[in-house]
C-alpha positions in Angstrom: -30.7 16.0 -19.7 -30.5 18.7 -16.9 -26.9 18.4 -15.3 -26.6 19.2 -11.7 -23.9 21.6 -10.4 -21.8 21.3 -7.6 -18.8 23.6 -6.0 -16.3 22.0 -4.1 -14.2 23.9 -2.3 -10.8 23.0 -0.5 -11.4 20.8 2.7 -8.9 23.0 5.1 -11.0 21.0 7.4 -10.8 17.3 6.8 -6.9 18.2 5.7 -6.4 19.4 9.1 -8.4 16.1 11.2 -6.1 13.7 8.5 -2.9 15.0 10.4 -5.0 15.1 13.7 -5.6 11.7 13.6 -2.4 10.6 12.3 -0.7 12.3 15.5 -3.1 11.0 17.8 -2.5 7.5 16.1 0.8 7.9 16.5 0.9 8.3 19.8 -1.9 5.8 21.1 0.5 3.4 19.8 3.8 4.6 21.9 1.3 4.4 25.0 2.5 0.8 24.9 6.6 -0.4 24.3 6.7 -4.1 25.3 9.4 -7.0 24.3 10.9 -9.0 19.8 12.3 -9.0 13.6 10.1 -6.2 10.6 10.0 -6.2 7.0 6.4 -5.4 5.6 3.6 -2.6 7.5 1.1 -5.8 7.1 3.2 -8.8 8.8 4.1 -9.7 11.9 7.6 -9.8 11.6 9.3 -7.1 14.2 12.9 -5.7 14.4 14.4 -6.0 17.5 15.5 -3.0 19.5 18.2 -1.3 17.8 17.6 -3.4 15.1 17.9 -2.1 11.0 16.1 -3.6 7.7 17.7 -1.2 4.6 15.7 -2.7 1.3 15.4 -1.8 -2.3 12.6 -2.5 -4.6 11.8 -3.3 -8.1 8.3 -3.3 -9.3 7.0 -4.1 -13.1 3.1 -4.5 -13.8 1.6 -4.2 -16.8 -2.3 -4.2 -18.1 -3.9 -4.4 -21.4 -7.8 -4.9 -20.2 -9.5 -2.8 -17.6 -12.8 -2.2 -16.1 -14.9 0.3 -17.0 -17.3 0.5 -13.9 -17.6 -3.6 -13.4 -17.5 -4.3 -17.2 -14.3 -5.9 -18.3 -12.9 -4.1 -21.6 -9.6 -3.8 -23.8 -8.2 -0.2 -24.8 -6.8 -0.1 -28.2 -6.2 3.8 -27.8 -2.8 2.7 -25.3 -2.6 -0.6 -26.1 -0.6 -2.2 -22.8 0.3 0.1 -20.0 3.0 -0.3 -17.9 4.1 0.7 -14.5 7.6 0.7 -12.6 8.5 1.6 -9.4 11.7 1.6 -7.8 11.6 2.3 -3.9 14.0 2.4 -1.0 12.5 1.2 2.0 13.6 0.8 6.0 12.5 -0.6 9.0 14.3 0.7 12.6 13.1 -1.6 15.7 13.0 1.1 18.9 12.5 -0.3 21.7 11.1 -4.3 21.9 7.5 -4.2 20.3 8.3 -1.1 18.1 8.9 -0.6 14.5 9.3 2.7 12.3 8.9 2.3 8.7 9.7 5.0 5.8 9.5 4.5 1.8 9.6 6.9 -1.2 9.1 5.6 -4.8 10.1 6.4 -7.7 7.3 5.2 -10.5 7.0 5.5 -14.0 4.3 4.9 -16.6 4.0 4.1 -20.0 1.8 2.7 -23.3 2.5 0.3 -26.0 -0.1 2.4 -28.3 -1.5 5.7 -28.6 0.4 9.3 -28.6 0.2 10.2 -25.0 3.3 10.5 -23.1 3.8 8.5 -19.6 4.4 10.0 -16.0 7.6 9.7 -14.3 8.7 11.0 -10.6 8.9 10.7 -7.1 4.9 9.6 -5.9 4.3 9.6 -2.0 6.5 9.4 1.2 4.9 6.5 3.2 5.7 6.7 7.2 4.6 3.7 9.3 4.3 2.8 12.3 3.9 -0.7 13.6 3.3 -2.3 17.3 2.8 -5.7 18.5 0.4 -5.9 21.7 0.0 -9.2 22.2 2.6 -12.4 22.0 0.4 -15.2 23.6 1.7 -19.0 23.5 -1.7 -20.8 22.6 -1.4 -24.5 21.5 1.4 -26.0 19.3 2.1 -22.0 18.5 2.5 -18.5 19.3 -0.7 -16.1 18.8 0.0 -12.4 18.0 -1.8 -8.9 17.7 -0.3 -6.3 16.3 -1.4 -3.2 14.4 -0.3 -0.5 12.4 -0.7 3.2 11.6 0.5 4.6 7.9 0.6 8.3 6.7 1.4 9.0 3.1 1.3 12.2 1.6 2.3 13.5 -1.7 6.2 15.1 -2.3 6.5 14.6 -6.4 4.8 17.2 -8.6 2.7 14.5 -10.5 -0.3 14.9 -12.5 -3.2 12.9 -10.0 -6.0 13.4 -12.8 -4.2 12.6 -15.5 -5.1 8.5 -15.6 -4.4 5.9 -16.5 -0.8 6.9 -16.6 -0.9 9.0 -13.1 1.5 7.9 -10.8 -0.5 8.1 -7.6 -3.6 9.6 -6.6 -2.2 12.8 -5.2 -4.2 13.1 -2.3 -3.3 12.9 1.9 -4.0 9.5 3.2 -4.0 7.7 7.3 -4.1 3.9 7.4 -5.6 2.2 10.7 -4.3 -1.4 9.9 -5.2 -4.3 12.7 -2.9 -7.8 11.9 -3.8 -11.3 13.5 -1.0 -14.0 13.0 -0.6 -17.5 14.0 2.8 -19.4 13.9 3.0 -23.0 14.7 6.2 -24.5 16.2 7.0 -26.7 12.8 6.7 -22.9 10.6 3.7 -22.7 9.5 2.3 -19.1 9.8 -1.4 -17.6 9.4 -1.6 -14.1 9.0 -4.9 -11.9 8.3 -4.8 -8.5 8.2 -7.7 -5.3 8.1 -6.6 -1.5 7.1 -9.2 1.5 7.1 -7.7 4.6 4.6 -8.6 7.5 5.0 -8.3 9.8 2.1 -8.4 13.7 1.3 -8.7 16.0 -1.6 -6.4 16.0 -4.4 -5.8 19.4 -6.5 -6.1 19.0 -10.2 -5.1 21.1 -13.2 -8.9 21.9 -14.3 -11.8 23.7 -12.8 -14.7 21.6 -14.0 -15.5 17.8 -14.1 -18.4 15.4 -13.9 -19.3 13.4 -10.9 -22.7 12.1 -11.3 -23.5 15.9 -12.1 -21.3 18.6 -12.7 -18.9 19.9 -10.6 -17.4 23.6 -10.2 -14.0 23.2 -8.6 -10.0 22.1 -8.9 -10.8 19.5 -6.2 -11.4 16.2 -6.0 -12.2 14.0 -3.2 -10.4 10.9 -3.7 -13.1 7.9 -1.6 -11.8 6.7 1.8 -11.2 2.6 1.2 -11.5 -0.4 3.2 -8.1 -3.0 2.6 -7.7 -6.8 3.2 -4.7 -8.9 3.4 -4.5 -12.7 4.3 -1.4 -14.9 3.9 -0.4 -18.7 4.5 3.6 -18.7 4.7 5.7 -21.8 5.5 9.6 -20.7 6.6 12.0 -23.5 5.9 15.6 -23.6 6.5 16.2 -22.7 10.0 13.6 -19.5 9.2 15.8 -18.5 5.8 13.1 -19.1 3.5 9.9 -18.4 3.5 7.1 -19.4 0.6 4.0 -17.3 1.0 0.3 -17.5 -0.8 -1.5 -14.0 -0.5 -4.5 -12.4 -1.1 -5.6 -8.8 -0.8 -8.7 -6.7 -1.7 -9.3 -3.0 -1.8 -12.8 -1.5 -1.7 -13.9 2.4 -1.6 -16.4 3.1 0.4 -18.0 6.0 -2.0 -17.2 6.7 -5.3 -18.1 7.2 -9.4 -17.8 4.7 -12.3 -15.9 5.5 -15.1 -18.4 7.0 -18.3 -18.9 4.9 -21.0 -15.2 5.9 -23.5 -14.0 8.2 -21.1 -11.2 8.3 -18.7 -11.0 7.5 -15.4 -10.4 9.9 -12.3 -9.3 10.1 -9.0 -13.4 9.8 -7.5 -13.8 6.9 -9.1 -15.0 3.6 -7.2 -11.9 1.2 -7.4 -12.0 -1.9 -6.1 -9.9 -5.1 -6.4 -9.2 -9.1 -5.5 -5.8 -10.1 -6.1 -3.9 -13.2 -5.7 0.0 -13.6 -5.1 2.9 -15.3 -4.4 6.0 -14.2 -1.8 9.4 -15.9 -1.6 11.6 -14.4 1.2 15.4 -15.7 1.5 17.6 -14.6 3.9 21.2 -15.5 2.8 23.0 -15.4 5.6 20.2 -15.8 8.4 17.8 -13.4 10.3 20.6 -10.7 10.0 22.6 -9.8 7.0 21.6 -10.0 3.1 18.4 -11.1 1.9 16.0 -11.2 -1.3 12.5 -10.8 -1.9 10.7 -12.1 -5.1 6.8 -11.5 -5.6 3.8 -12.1 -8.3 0.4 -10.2 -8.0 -2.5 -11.2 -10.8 -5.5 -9.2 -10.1 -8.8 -11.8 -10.5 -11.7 -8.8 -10.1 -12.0 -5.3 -10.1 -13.7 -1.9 -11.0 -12.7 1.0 -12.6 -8.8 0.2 -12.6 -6.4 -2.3 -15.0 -6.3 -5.9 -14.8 -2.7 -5.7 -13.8 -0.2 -8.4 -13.4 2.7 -7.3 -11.5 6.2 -8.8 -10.6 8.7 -7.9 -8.3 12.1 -7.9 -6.8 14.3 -6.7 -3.9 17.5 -6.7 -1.9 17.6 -6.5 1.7 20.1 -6.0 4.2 19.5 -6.5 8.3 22.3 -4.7 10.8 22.6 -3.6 14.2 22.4 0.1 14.4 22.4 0.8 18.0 22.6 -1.1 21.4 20.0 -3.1 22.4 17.5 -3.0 25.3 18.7 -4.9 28.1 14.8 -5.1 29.2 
């Protein structure tokens, strides 16, 4: 078989347009500060002016079975992989309709089986900013529209093509997210979310691979990805509780299948379906301590791990600064 060859050389270029369009993004959405509580970049919940959300989270998943293209296989050279993340997160409410969010996390990998070692460091620094347009009373409930835009970019000196136990993808990436919410007066809320990403290159530590052909180069480019969210949450207890059944997919938009017994890399096609389940308590009301408790089971995928993950956090709510009198 004749193998084609390809040179990819660093994209200075579609680097450059990523923090274009994050900027532009960025500022787009401070066109509009209108009047509102903020905990996660794809809910509707918004911090009030002045307002603080400090939270810490614990994340374990593990995976025994992946999928090798859309074929569903075990990998008796690792056995079960596992994956933990601690992160610090924080949400600032400035002005009304306004929320900043920032996140670093600390992951780690690991396997059951086989000789090679796991990843452990600091992955990406996620900055996020989230707006709500639109609070409209419609029916026995209040209608929203909010959106929000997310920049991560790598900090930790991390292997990116050394999966499965890479700790991220190791590449620049902008999220365009649009959110849709619905909450009735007795608590009831429906939520439905829509996220383009935008991805760049990531550098690896070798100057050939294959990718349907060969390829000359230390670069990758990791596929640009489409993301869907859509909750049903009920909040119970004057709004200290709240029970929440999720579901989320990721699809890239381009992208290779794993080879037949080899590994996978960062321009592969991965896609996913996964089902959860969110409990939110606040222990002393809107403002003060809170926990967060989660389960993710992935249903389908390609060319990533048929993960199960749990999680847990601790939150804490203040009033930084003075509030808007507006």
């Amino acid at each position: 078989m004749e193998l084609t060859k390809n040179y990819i050389k660093p994209n200075l270029s579609k680097m450059k347009n990523l923090i274009y369009a994050s900027g532009l993004a960025v500022l787009l959405q401070f066109i509009y500060i209108a009047p509102s509580q903020g905990q996660l970049p794809f809910d509707e919940i918004m911090m009030s002016n002045g307002e603080v959300c400090a939270a810490l989270m614990f994340e374990h998943g593990t995976w025994n079975r992946y999928w090798e293209g859309s074929f569903l296989r075990e990998n008796a050279n690792i056995g079960t992989l596992t994956r933990q993340l601690i992160m610090p997160y924080v949400a600032v409410g400035i002005g009304n309709h306004v929320n900043f969010m920032a996140s670093i996390p600390y992951v780690r990998t690991e396997a059951s089986g086989g000789t090679q070692a796991g990843q452990e460091g600091i992955q990406d620094l996620s900055l996020s900013l989230k707006v709500k347009w639109l609070e409209k009373r419609a029916g026995g409930g209040n209608f929203s529209f909010l959106t929000n835009t997310n920049f991560n970019t790598p900090v930790g000196p991390y292997l990116s093509d050394y999966m499965p136990f890479s700790i991220g993808a190791g590449a620049p990436e902008v999220g365009m997210r649009g959110i849709v919410s619905y909450r009735t007066d007795f608590g009831l809320v429906a939520r439905t979310s829509m996220a383009y990403l935008w991805r760049g290159q990531t550098q690896i530590e070798r100057d050939y691979y294959y990718e349907n052909g060969s390829v000359y180069s230390s670069f990758m480019n990791v596929p640009n990805a489409v993301n869907f969210h859509a909750a049903l949450a009920y909040w119970l207890l004057d709004d200290q509780l709240s029970i929440e059944a999720t579901f989320q997919s990721l699809n890239c938009l381009t992208g290779d299948d794993i080879r037949s017994y080899n590994r996978p890399q960062p321009t592969n096609k991965m896609d996913f379906a996964q089902v959860g389940t969110w409990i939110q308590y606040y222990i002393k009301g809107r403002q003060g301590l809170g926990t967060i408790a989660y389960v993710n089971h992935t249903v389908s995928g390609r060319n990533m791990g048929k993960f199960t993950t749990v999680g847990l956090g601790l939150t804490y709510q203040f009033q930084a600064f003075n509030k808007s009198s507006n």
